[in-house]
PDB file with one MODEL, atoms N, CA, C and O in Angstrom:
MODEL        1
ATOM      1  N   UNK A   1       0.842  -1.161   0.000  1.00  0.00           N
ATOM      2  CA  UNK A   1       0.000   0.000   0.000  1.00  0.00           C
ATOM      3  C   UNK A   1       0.895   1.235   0.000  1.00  0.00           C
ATOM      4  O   UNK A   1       1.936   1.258   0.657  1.00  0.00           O
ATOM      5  N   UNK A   2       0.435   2.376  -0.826  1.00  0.00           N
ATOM      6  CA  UNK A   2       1.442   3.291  -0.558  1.00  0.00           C
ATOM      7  C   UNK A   2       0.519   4.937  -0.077  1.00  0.00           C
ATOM      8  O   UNK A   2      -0.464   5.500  -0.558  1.00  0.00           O
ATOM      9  N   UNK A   3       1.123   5.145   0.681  1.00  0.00           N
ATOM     10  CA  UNK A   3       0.482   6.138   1.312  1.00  0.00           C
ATOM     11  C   UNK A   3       1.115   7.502   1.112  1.00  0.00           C
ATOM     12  O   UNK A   3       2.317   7.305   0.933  1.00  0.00           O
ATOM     13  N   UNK A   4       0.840   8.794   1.063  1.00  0.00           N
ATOM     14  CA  UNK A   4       1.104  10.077   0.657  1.00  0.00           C
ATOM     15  C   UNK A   4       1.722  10.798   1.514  1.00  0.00           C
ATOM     16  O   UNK A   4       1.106  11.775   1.941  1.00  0.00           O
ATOM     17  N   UNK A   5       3.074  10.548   2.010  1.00  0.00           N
ATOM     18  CA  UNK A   5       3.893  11.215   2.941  1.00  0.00           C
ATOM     19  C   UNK A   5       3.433  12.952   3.486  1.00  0.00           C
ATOM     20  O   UNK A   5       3.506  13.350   4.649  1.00  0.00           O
ATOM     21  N   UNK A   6       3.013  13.687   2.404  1.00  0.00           N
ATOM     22  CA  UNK A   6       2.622  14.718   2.592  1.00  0.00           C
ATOM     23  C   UNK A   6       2.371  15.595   3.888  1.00  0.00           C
ATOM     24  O   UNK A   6       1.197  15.959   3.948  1.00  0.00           O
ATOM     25  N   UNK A   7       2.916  15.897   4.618  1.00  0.00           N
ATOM     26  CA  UNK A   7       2.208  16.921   5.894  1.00  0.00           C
ATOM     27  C   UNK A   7       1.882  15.979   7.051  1.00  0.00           C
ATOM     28  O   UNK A   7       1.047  16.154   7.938  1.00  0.00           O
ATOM     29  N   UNK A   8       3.055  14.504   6.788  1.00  0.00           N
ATOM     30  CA  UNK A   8       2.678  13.964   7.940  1.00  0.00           C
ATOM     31  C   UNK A   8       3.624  14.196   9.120  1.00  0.00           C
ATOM     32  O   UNK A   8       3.517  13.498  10.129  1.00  0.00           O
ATOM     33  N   UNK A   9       4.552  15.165   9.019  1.00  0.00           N
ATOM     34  CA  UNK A   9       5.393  15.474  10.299  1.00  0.00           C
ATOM     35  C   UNK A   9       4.693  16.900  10.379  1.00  0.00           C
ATOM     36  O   UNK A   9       5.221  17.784  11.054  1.00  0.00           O
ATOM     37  N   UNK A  10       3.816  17.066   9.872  1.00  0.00           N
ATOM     38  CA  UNK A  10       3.190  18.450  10.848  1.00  0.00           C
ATOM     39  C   UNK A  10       1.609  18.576  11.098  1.00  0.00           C
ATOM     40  O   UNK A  10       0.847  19.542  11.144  1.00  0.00           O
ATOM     41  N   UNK A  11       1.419  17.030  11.256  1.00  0.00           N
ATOM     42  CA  UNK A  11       0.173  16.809  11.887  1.00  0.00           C
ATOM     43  C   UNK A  11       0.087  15.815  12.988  1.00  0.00           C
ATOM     44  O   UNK A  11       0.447  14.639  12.935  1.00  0.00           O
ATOM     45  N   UNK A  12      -0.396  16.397  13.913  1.00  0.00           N
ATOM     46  CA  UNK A  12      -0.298  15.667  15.245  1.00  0.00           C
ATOM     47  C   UNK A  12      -1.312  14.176  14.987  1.00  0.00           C
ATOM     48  O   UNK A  12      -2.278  14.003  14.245  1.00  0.00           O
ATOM     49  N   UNK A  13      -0.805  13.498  15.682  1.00  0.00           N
ATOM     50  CA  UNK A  13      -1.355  12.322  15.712  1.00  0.00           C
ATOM     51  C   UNK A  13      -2.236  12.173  16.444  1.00  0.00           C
ATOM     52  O   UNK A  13      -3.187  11.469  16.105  1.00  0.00           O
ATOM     53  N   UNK A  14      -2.194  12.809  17.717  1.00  0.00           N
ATOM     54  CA  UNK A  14      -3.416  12.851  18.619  1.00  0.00           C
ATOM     55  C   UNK A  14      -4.636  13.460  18.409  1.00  0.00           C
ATOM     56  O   UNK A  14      -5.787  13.023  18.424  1.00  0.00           O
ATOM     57  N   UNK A  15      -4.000  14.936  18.142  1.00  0.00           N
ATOM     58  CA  UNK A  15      -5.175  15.928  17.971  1.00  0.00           C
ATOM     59  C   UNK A  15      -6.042  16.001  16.384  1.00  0.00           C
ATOM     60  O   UNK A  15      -7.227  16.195  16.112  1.00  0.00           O
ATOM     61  N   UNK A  16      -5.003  15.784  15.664  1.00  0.00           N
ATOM     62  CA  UNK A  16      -4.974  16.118  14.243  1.00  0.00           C
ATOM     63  C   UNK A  16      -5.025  17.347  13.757  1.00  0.00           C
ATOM     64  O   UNK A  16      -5.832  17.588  12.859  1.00  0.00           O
ATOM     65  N   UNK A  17      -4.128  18.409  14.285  1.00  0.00           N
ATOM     66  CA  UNK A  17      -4.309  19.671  13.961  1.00  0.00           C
ATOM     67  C   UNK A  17      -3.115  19.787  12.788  1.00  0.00           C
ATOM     68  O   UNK A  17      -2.061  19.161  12.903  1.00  0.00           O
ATOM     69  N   UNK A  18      -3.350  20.502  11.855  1.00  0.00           N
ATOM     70  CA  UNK A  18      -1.940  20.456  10.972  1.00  0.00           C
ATOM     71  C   UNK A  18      -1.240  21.306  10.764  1.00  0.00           C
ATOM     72  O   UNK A  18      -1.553  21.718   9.647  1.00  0.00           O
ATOM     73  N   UNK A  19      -0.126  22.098  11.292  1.00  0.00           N
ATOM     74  CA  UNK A  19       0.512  23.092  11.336  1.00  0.00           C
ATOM     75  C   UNK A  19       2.102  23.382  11.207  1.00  0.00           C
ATOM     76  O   UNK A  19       2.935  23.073  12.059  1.00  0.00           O
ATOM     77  N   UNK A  20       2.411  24.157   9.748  1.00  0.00           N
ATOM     78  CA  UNK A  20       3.787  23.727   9.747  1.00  0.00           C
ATOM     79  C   UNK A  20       4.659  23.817  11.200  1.00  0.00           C
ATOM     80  O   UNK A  20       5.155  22.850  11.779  1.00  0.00           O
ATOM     81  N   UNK A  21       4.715  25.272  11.645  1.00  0.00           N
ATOM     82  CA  UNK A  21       5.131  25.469  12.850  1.00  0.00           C
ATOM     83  C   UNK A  21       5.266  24.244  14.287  1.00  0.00           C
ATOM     84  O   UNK A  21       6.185  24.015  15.074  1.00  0.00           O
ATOM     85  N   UNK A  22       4.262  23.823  14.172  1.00  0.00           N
ATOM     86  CA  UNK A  22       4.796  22.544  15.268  1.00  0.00           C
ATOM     87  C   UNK A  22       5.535  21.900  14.764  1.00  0.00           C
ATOM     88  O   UNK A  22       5.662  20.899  15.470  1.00  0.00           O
ATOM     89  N   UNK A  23       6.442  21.810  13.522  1.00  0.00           N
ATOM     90  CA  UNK A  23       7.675  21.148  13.425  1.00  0.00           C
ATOM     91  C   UNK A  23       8.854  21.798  13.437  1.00  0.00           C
ATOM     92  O   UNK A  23       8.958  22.933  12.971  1.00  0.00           O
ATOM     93  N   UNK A  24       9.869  21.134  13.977  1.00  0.00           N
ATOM     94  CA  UNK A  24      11.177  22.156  14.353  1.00  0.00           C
ATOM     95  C   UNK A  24      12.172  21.348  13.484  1.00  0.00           C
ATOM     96  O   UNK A  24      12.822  20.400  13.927  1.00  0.00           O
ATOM     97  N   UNK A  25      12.216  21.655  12.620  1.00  0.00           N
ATOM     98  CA  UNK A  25      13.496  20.994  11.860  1.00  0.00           C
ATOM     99  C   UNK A  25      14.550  20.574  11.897  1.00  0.00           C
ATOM    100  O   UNK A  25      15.152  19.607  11.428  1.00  0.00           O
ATOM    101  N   UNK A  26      14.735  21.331  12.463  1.00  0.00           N
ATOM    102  CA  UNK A  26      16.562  21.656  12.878  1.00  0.00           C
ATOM    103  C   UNK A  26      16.919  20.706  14.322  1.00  0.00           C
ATOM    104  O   UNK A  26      18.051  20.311  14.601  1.00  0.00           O
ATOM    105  N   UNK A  27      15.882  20.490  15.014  1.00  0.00           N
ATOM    106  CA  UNK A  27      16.047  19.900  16.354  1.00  0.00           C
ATOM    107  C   UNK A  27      15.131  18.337  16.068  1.00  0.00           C
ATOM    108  O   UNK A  27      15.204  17.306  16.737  1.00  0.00           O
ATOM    109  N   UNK A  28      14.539  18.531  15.207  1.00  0.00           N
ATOM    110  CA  UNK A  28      13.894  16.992  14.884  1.00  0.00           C
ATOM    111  C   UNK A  28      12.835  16.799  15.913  1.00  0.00           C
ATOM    112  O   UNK A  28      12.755  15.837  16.677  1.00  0.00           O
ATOM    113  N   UNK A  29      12.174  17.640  15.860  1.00  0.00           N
ATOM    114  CA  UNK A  29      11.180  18.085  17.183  1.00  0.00           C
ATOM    115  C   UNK A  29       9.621  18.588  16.810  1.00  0.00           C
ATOM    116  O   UNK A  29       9.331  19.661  16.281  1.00  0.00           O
ATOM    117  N   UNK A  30       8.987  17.862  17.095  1.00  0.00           N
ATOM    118  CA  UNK A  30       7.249  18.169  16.943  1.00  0.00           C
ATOM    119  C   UNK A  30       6.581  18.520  18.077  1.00  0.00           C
ATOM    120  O   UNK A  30       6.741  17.776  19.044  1.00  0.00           O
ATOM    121  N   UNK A  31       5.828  19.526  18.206  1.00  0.00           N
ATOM    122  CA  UNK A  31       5.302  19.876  19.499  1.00  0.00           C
ATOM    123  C   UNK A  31       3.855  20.673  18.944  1.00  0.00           C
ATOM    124  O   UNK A  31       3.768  21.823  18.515  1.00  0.00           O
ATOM    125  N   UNK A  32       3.083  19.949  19.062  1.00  0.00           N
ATOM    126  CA  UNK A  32       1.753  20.147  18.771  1.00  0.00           C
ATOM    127  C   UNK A  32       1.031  21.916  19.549  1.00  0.00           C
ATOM    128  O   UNK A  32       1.019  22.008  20.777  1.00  0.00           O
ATOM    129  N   UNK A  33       0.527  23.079  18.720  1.00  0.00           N
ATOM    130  CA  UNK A  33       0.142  24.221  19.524  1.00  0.00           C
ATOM    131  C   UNK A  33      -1.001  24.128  20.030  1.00  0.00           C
ATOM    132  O   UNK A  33      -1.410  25.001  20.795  1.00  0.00           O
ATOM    133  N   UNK A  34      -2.134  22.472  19.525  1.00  0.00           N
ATOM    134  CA  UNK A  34      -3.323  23.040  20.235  1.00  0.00           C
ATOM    135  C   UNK A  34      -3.453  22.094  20.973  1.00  0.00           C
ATOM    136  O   UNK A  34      -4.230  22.432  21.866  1.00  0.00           O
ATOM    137  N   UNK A  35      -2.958  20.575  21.169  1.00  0.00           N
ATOM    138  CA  UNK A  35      -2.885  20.158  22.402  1.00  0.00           C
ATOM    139  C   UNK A  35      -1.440  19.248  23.265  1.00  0.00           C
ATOM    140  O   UNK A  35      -1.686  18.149  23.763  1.00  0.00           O
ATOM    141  N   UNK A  36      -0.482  19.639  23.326  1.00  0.00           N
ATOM    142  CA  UNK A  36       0.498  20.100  23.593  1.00  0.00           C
ATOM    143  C   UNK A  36       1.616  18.353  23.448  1.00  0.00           C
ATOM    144  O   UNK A  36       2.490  18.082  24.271  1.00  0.00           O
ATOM    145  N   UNK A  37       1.349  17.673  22.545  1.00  0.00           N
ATOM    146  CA  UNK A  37       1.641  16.498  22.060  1.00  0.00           C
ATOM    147  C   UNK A  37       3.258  16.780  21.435  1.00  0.00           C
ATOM    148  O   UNK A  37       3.307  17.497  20.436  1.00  0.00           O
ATOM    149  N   UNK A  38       4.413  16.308  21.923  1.00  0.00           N
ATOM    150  CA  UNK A  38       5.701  16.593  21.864  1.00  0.00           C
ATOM    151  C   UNK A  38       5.877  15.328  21.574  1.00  0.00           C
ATOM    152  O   UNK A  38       5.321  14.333  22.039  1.00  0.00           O
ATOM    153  N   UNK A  39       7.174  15.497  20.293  1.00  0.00           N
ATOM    154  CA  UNK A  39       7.492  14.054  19.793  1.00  0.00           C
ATOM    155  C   UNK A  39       8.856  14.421  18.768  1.00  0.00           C
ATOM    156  O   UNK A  39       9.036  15.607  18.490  1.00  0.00           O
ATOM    157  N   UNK A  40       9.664  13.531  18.300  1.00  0.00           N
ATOM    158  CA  UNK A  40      10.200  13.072  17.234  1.00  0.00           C
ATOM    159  C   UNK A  40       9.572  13.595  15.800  1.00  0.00           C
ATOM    160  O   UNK A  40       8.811  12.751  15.328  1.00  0.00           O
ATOM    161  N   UNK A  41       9.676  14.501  15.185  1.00  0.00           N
ATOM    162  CA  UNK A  41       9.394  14.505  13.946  1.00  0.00           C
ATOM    163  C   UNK A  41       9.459  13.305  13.168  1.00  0.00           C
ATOM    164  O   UNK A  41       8.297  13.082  12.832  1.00  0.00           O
ATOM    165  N   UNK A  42       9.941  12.733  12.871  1.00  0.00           N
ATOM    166  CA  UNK A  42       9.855  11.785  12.339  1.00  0.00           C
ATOM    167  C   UNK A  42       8.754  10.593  13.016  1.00  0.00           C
ATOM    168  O   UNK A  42       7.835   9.921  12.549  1.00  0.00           O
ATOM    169  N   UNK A  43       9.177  10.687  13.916  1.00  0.00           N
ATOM    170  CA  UNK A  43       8.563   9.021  14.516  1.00  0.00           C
ATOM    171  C   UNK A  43       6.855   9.756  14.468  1.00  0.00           C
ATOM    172  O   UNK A  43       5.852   9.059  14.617  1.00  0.00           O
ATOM    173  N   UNK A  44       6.812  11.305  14.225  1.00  0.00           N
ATOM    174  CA  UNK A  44       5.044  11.758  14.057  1.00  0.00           C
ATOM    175  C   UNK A  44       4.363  11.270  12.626  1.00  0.00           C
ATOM    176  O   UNK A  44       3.211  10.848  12.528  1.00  0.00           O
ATOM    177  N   UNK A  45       5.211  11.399  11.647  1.00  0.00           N
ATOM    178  CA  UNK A  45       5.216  11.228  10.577  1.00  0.00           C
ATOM    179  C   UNK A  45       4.933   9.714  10.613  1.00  0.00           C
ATOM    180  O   UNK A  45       3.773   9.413  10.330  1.00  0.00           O
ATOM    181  N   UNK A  46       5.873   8.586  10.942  1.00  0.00           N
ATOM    182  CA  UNK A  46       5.383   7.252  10.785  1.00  0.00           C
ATOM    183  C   UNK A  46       4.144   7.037  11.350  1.00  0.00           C
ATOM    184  O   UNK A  46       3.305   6.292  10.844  1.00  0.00           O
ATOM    185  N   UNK A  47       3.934   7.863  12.725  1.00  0.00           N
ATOM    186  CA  UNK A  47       2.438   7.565  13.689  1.00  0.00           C
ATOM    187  C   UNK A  47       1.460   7.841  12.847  1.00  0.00           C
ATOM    188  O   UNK A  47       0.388   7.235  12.823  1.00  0.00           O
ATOM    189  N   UNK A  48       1.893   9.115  11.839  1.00  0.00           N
ATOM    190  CA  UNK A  48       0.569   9.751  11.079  1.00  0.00           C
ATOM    191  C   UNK A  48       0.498   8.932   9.708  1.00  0.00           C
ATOM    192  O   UNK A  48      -0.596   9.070   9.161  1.00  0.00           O
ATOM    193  N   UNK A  49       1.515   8.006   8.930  1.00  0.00           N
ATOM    194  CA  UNK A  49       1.229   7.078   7.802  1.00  0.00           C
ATOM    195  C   UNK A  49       0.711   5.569   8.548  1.00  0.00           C
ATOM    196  O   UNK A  49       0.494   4.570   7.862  1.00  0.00           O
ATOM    197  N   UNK A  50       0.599   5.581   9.625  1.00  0.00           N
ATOM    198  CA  UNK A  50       0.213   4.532  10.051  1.00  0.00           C
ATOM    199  C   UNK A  50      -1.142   4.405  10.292  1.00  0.00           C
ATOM    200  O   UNK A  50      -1.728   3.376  10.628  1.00  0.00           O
ATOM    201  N   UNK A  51      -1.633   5.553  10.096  1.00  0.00           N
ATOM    202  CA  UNK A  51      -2.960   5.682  11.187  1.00  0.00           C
ATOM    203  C   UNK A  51      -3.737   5.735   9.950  1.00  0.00           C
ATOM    204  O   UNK A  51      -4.780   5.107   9.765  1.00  0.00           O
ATOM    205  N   UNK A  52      -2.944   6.836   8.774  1.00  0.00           N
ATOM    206  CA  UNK A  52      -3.803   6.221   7.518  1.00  0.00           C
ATOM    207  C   UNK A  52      -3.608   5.373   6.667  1.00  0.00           C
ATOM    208  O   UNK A  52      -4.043   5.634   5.546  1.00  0.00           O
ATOM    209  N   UNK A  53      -2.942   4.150   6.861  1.00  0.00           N
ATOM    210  CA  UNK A  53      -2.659   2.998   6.517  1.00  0.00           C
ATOM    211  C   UNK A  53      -3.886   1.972   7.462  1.00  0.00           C
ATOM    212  O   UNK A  53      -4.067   0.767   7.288  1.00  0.00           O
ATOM    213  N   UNK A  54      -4.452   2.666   8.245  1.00  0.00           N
ATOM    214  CA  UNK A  54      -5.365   1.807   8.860  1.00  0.00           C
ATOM    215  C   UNK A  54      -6.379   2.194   8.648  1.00  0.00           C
ATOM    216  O   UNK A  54      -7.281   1.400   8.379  1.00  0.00           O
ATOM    217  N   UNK A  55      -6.564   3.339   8.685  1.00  0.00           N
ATOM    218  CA  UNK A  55      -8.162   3.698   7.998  1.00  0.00           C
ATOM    219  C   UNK A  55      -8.428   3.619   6.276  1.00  0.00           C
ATOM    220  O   UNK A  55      -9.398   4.049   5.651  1.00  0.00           O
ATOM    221  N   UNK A  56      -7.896   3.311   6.051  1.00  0.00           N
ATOM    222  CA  UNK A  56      -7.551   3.212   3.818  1.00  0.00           C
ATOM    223  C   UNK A  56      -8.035   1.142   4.363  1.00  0.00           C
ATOM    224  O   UNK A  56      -8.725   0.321   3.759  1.00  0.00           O
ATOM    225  N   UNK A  57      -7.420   1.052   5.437  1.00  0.00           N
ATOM    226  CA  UNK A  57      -7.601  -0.645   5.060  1.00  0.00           C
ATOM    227  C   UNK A  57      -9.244  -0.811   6.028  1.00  0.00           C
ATOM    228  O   UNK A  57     -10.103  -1.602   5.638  1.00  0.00           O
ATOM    229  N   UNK A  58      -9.404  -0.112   7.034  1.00  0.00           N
ATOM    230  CA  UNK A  58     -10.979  -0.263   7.513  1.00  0.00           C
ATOM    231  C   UNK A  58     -11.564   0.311   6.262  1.00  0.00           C
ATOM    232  O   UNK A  58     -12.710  -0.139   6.259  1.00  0.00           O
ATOM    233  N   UNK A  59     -11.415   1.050   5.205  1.00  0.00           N
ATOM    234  CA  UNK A  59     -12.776   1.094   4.613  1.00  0.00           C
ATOM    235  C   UNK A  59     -12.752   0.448   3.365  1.00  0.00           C
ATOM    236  O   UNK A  59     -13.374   0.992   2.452  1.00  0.00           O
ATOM    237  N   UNK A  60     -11.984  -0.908   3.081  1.00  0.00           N
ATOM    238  CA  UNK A  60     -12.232  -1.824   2.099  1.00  0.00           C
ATOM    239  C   UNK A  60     -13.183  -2.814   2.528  1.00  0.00           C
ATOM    240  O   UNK A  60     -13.299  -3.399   3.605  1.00  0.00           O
ATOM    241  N   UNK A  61     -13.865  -2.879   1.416  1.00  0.00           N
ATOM    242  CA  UNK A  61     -14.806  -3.904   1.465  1.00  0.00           C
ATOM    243  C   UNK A  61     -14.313  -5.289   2.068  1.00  0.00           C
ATOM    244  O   UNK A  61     -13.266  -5.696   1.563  1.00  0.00           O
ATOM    245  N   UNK A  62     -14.930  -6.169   3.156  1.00  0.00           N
ATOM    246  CA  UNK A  62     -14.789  -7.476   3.456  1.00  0.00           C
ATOM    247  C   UNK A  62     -14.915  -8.615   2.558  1.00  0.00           C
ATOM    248  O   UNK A  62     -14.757  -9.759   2.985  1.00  0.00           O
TER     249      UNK A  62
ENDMDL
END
């Protein structure tokens, strides 16, 4: 399955708010502004292709 990397290190996984600014580049640092979710840029990005790697597979037909 291939999923659309796009804006997934600047969308929180928890909240789902999407904002470039909660990513810090330079420090490899995600920190969510509206509910205060701090992480790994990167490892947000895998949380956030994962999550729609699971909802793309809940809405195939059985």
């Amino acid at each position: 399955m291939l999923i659309d990397p796009a804006y997934t290190s600047q969308t929180c996984p928890r909240c789902g708010m999407v904002r470039k600014t909660n990513r810090h580049k330079n420090a490899h640092l995600y920190v969510c502004a509206n509910c205060g979710c701090r992480s790994n840029d990167d490892r947000v990005a895998a949380m956030d292709i994962r999550g729609i790697g699971y909802e793309t597979l809940d809405q195939l037909p059985r």
